[in-house]
C-alpha positions in Angstrom: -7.3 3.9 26.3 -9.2 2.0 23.4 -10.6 -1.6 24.0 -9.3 -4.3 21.5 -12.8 -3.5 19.5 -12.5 -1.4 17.0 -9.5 -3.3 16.3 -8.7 -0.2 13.9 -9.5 2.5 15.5 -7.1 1.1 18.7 -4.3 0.2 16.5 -4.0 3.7 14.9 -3.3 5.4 18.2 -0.8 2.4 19.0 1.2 2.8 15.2 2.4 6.2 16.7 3.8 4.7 20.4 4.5 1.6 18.2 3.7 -0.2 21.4 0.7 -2.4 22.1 -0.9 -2.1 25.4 -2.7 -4.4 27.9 -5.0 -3.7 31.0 -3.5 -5.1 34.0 -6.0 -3.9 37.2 -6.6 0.0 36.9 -3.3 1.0 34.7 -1.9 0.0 31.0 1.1 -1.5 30.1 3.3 -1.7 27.1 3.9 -5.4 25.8 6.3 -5.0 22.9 6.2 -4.1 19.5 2.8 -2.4 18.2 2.9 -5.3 15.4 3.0 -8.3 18.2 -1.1 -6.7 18.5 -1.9 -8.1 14.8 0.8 -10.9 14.3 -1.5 -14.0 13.6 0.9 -17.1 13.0 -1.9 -19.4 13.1 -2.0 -19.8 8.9 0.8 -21.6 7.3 3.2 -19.3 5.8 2.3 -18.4 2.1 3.6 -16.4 -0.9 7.3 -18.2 0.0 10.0 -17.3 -2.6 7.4 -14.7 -4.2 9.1 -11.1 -4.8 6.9 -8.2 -5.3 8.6 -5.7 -7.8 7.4 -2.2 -6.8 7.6 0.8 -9.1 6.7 4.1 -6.9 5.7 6.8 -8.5 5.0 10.5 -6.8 2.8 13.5 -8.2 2.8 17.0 -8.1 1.5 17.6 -4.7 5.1 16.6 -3.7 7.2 19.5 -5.7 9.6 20.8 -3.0 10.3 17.9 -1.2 14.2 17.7 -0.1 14.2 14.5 1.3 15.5 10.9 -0.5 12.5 9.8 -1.7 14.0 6.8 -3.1 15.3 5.7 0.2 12.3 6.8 2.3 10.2 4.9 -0.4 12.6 1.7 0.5 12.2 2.0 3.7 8.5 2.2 3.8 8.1 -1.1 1.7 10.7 -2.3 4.3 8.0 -1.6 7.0 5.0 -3.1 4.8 6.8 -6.4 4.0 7.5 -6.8 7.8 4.2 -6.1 8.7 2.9 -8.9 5.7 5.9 -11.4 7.2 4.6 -11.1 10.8 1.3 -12.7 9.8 2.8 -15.1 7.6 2.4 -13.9 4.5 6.2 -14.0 3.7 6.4 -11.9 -0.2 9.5 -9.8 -0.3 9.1 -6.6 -1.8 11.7 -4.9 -4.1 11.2 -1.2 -4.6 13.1 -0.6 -8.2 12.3 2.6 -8.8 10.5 5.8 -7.7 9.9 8.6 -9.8 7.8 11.9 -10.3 5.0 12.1 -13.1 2.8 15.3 -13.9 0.2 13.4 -16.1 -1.7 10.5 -14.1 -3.4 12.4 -10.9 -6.6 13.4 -12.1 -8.3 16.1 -9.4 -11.9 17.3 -9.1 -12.1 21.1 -8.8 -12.5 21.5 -5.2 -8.5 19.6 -5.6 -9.5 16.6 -4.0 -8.2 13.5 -5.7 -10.6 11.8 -8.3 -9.6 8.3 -7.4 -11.0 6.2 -10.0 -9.8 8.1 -12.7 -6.0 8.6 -11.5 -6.4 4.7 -10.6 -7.3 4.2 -14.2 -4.7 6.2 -15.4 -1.4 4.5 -13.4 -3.0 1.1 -14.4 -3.2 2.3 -18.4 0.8 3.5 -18.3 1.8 0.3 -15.6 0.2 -1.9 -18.6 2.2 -0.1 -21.6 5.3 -0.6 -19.9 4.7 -4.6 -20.6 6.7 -5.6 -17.2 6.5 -9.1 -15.2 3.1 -9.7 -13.5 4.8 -9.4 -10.3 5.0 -5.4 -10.9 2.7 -3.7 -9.2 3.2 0.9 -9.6 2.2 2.7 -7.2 1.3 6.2 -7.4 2.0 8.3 -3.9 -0.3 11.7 -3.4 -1.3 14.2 -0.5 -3.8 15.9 -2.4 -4.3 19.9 -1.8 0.4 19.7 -1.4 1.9 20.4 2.2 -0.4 23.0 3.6 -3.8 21.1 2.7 -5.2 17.7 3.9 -7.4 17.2 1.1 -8.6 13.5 0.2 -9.0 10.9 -2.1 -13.1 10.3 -3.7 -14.1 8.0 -6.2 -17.2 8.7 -7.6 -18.9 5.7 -10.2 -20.8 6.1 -12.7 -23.6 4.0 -11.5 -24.0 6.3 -8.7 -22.0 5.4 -6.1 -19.7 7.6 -3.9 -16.8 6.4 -1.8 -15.6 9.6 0.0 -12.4 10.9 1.9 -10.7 7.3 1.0 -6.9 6.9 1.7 -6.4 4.5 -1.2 -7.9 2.6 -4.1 -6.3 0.1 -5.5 -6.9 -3.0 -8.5 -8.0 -5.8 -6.7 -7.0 -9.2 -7.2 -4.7 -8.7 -10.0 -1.5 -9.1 -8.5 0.7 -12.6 -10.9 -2.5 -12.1 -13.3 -2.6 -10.7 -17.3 -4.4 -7.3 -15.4 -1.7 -4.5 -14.4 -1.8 -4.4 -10.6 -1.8 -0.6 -9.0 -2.5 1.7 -6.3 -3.2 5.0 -5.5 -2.1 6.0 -2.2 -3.1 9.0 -0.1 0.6 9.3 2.2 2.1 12.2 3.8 5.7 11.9 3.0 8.2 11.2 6.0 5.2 10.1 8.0 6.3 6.6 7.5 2.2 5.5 7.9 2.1 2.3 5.7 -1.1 1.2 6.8 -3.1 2.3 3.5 0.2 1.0 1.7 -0.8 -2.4 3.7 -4.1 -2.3 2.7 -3.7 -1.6 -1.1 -1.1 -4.5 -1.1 -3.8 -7.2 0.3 -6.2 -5.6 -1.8 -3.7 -6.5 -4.7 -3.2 -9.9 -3.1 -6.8 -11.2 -3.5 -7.5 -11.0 0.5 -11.0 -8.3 1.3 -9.6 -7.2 5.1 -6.1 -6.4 6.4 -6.2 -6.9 9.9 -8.6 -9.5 10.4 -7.7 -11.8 8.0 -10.4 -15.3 7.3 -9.7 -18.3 5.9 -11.5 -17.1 2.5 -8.7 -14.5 2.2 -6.4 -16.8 3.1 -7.5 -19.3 0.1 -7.8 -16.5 -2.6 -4.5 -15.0 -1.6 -3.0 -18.6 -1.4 -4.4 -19.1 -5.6 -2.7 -15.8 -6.3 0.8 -16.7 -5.1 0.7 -20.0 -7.3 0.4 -18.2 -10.1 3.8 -16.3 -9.6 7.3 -17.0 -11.0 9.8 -17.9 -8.2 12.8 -15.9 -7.0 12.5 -13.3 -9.6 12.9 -9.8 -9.9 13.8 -6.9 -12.2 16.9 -5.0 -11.8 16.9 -1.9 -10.3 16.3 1.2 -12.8 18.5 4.2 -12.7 15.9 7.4 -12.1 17.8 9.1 -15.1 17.1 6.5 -17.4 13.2 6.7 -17.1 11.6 9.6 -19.1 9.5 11.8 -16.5 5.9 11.6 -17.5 
């Protein structure tokens, strides 16, 4: 059983128990909820009465899919927000739409993702859409489709390689005049929100997701004072958007 360090590495084998687990003499024991492990109520609550208006979009790599996707996407938001409200960071998150596009997912030709490049992409069309800077579009992928496990790798001009990545996201953008955005790297019906997490906080201002500091805290805390109060779109009807 893993030790509390890596902190990561032990709660990814605990997101699929959804238990968190304590040494007592020579056995383990369960002790609630996975998320009771990261809940951290010692920051006063932030990013009260902010909503988060969440446009989900899904490529290619998903053609075939028979599931709801608008309800799984709910439901996956659902899980985020509760993990963001368990350590105090109380935004509410309304998912108003989730559609498929053909034309943002840029891929290298071994069909890996090209990260920066889709990123650029879904932040070029989330801008020409002119929404509320509360939007943030997110742009769901499992590179290689069902039977590969390809990845995500952003590659900068200047050089430097990020490789086998499950998300890349703006940063710091979210209630600003910059589109806020994410490319995530998600199986569908796994219901593993971690890199959904991740990208949100990234979004936020904050530079870690489990092991939050008091700078994070501060930047985060600057972000939500910049957002309008107890608003939110209303919810699109799929057929009204235009596929891209």
């Amino acid at each position: 059983m893993c030790e509390l360090l890596p902190i990561l590495s032990c709660l990814v084998l605990m997101t699929s128990a959804k238990a968190a687990w304590y040494e007592k003499g020579n056995s383990y024991h369960t002790r609630g909820e996975w998320w009771e492990f990261v809940k951290n109520n010692s920051w006063p609550p932030l990013g009260e009465n902010i909503t988060l208006d969440a446009y989900v979009y899904y490529d290619e790599t998903y053609y075939g899919i028979l599931h709801d996707t608008t309800e799984y996407s709910k439901n996956l938001f659902k899980e985020a927000q509760e993990y963001l409200h368990n350590r105090s960071i109380m935004v509410n998150i309304t998912t108003l739409q989730t559609v498929q596009v053909t034309n943002l997912s840029v891929y290298f030709e071994n069909r890996t993702l090209d990260g920066r490049h889709t990123l650029e992409n879904l932040t070029n069309h989330g801008r020409s859409l002119k929404r509320a800077n509360n939007s943030v579009y997110f742009l769901f992928v499992w590179p290689g489709g069902s039977d590969m496990n390809k990845s995500i790798d952003i590659l900068h001009d200047n050089g430097s390689h990020y490789l086998n990545v499950s998300e890349v996201s703006t940063k710091n953008t979210f209630c600003t005049n910059n589109t806020s955005a994410a490319v995530i790297r998600h199986r569908h019906t796994s219901s593993n929100y971690w890199s959904t997490v991740k990208a949100l906080l990234d979004i936020f201002g904050s530079q870690h997701f489990i092991a939050i500091t008091s700078k994070d805290w501060d930047n985060m805390n600057k972000t939500f004072s910049k957002c309008p109060l107890h608003t939110t779109a209303k919810e699109e009807a799929i057929g009204d958007i235009p596929v891209c």
